[in-house]
N, C-alpha and C positions, 0 to 999 in steps of 0.2 A: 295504494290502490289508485287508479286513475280516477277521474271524472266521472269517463263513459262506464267504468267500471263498477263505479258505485251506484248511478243508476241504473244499470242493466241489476247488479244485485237486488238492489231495493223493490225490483219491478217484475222480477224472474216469477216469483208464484202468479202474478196477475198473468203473464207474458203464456205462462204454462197453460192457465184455466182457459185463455182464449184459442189457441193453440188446439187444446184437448176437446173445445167445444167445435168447432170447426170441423176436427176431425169426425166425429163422433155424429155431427148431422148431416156429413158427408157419408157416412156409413149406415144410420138407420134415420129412416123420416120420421121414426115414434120420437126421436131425442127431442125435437123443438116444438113441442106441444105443450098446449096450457097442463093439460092435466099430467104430464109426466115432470112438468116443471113442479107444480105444490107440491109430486111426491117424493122428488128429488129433496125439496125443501122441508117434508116432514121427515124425511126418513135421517138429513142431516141434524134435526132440530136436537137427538139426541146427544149425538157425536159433541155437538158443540158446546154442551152443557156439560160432557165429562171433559171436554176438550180443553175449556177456561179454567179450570180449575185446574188440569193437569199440568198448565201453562206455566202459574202461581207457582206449582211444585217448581218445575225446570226453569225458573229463574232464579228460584234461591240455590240451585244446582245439585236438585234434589231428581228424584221420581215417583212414582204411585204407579204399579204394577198392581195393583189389587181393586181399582177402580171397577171392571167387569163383574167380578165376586158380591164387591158392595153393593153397587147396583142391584144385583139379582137377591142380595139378601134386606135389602131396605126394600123393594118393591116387595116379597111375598112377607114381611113383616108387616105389610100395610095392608096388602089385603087378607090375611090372617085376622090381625085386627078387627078390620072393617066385617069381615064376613062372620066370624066364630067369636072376637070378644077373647077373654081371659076368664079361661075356670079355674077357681081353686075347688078343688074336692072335699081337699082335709076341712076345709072352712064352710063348704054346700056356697061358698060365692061364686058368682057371676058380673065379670064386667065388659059393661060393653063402650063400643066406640065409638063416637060421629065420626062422618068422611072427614072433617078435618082434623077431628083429631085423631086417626088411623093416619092422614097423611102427615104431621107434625111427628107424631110417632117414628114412621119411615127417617123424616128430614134427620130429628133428631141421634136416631139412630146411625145415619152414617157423617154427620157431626162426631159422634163420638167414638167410631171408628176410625176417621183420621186423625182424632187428636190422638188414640192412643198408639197410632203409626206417631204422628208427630212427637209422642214423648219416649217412643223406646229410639227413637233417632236421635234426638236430645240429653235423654237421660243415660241411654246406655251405649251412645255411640255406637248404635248396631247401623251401617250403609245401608240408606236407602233402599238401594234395588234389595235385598238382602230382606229387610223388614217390610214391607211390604209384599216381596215374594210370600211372604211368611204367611202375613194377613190375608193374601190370595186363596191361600187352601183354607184358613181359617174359617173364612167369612164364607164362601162354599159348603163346607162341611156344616156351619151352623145353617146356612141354606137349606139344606137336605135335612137337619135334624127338625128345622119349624115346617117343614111342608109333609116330612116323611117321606120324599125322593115323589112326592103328586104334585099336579097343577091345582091352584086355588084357584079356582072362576067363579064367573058370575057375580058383577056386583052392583047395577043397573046405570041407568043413564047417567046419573052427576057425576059417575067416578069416570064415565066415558069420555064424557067431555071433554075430556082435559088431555084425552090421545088423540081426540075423533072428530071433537066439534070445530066451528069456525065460528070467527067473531068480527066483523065487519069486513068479511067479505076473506079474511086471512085465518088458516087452522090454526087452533089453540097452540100446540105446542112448538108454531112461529116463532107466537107471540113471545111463551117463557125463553126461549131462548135467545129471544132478542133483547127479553128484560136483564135477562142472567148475560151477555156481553156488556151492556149497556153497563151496568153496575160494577162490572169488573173493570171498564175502564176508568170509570171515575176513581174504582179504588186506586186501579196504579197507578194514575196518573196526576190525580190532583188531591191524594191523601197520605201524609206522614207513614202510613204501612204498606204504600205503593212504592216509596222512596227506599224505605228498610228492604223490599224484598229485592231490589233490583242491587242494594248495597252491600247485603248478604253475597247473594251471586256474582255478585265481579269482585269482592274481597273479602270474604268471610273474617281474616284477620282485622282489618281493616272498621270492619263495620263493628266489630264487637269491641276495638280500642274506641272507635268516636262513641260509644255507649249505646249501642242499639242493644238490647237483649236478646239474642240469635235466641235464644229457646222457646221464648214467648213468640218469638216473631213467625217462628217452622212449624210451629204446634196450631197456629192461627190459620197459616194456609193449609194444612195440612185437614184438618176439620172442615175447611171450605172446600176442598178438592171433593171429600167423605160427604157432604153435603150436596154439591153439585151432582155426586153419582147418583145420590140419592134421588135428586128431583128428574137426571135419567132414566131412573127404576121407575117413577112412578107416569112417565111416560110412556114408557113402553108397556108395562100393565096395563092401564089403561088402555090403548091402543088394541090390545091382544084381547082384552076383556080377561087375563088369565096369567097369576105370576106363577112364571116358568121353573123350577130350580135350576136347569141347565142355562138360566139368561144370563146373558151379559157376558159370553165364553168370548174369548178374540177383542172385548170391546177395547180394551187398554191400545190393543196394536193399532187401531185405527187412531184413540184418541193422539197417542206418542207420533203418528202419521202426520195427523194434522196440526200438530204444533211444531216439530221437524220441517214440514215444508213451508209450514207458515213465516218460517226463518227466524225462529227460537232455539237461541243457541242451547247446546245442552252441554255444554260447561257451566249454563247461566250466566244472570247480568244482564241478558241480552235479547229483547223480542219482543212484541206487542199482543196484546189481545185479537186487535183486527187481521194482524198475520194468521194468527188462528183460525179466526171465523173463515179468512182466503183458504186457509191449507183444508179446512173440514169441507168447505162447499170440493175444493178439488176431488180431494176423499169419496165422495159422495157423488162427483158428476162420474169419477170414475168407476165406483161399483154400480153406478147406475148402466154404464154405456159397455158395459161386460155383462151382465144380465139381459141388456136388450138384444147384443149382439150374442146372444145362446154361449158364453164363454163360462166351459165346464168349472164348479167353484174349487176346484182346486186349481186350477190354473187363474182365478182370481187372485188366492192367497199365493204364489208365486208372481204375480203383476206389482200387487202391493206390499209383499217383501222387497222389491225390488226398488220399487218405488223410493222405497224409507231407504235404503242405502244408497238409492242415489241422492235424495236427499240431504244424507249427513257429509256424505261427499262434498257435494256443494257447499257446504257448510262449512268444511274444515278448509277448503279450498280458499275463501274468503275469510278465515279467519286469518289465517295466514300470509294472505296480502293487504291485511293493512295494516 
C-alpha cells in the first residue's frame, strides 16, 4: 500500500463524517443546532456502549448478534426488579430492591449472559455467529416471559437520571459512555488482556502456542460485550421511563455498523475503540439527517444496509493491499 494510501485509509471514517456533515446542513438548517447536536449525542451514547464491547468481540474474530435481545432483557430485568421486587408464594416471601441494586442485577445479568455465549463458543466450538444467533431468540423469549409481552413503567426520578439528566452542563448518558470508551481503551491498549485480545485475532494458533488461554480470554470479552449491553438497556429505560420487551430489535446491525466503518477488521486483530466511537457518531449523524430530512424508515434500513456493505468493502479492499 502506498503512503497516500495509508493515510487516506486511516483517515477515510473521519474524511466520511465531515463529508456527511456538510452535506446534511446543506440539506436541513435543524442539522447544526445546539439542541439537535446533544440529541445526536444522546441517542449515540447508547450505540457506543453496545458498540465497544462488540468491538472486543470482533477483534478476537468473534461476533455478538444477540446484543439487541440482551439489552432488552437486562433493562426489563431491572426495572421488574426495581418496580415489583421478587415473590416467592410457596415461602409468603417478598424481596425487594434498591435502584442499585435492581441496576447491578441488570449489569450482572448480561455479564452472564455473554459469558455463557463465551463458553459454548469455547467449550463446544459452536461459531460465534451461530451461538449467539441462538442467544438472540433466547434472551428475547426470556424477555417476554419476565415482562409478559407488557411495558414495566414508571420508576421516578433517580432511575431517570441516568437517561434524562445532565451533569455539568453534558447529559448523563454522555457521560457513561465516555466512561465506558475511556476504559476500553486503557484495557486494549495498555493491559496484558488488551494484547491477548488483538493476539487471539490475528493468530488464534499462534496466541494459544505463546500460552495465552484463548478460552479464559473469549469468555472475558464476551461477558463485557453482555455487560456493555446491559448498561445500553439500562439507558434506554431509563430514558423511556419504560422497559420495552420489543427493545433493542435492529440494535446489533447499527452496533456491527459502527465498528465496520470504524475500520475494525472483522477477521480481527485489527481496529481501535476510537474507530468505533468515529464509526457510531457516523451511525448516528446518519439516522439522524434521514429523520430530519422526512426519509421513510424503511428506506433508512436500506441506507444503512448499504452503508455496512460498503463498508466491509472498503475493508477487504485494504486488506488486500497491504
Amino acid at each position: 500500500m502506498t503512503l497516500n494510501r495509508q493515510h487516506f485509509a486511516k483517515f477515510q471514517s473521519l474524511i466520511a463524517l465531515v463529508v456527511l456533515c456538510i452535506v446534511l446542513s446543506c440539506l436541513s438548517d435543524k442539522f447544526l443546532t445546539v439542541d439537535n447536536g446533544w440529541n445526536v449525542m444522546r441517542q449515540i451514547s447508547v450505540n457506543i456502549c453496545i458498540a465497544v464491547g462488540m468491538t472486543l468481540v470482533v477483534l478476537t474474530s468473534g461476533i455478538d448478534l444477540s446484543v439487541g435481545s440482551v439489552l432488552a432483557l437486562c433493562g426489563a430485568i431491572t426495572a421488574g426488579l426495581m418496580k415489583n421486587g421478587i415473590e416467592v408464594h410457596s415461602s409468603n416471601l417478598y424481596i425487594g430492591f434498591t435502584l442499585l441494586g435492581a441496576i447491578l442485577a441488570g449489569l450482572f445479568t448480561g455479564a452472564g449472559v455473554g459469558a455463557f455465549n463465551g463458553f459454548a463458543i469455547t467449550r463446544f466450538k459452536v461459531p460465534p455467529f451461530v451461538a449467539t444467533l441462538a442467544m438472540l431468540t433466547i434472551a428475547r423469549g426470556l424477555t417476554l416471559l419476565w415482562t409478559q409481552g407488557f411495558p414495566i413503567s414508571v420508576f421516578g426520578e433517580k432511575f431517570g437520571y441516568i437517561g434524562t439528566g445532565w451533569f455539568l452542563g453534558i447529559p448523563v448518558p454522555v457521560w457513561i459512555s465516555a466512561i465506558v470508551v475511556l476504559t476500553a481503551v486503557v484495557i486494549t491498549m495498555k493491559t496484558p488482556l488488551g494484547r491477548y485480545i488483538y493476539a487471539i485475532g490475528g493468530n488464534e494458533n499462534a496466541a494459544k502456542l505463546s500460552g495465552i488461554n484463548i478460552s479464559k480470554v473469549k469468555i472475558i470479552v464476551y461477558s463485557m460485550a453482555g455487560a456493555l449491553a446491559a448498561v445500553g438497556g439500562l439507558i434506554v429505560t431509563s430514558r423511556l421511563d419504560s422497559a420495552q420487551p420489543n427493545a433493542g430489535i435492529s440494535y446489533e446491525l447499527d452496533a456491527i455498523a459502527a465498528v465496520v466503518i470504524g475500520g475494525t477488521s472483522l477477521s480481527g486483530g485489527k481496529g481501535t475503540i476510537w474507530g468505533t466511537v468515529l464509526g457510531a457518531v457516523i451511525i448516528g449523524v446518519l439516522n439522524n439527517g434521514l429523520v430530519l430530512l422526512n426519509v421513510s424508515p424503511f428506506w433508512q434500513q436500506v441506507v444503512k444496509g448499504g452503508v455496512i456493505l460498503l463498508a466491509v468493502i472498503i475493508d477487504k479492499a485494504n486488506s488486500k493491499s497491504e
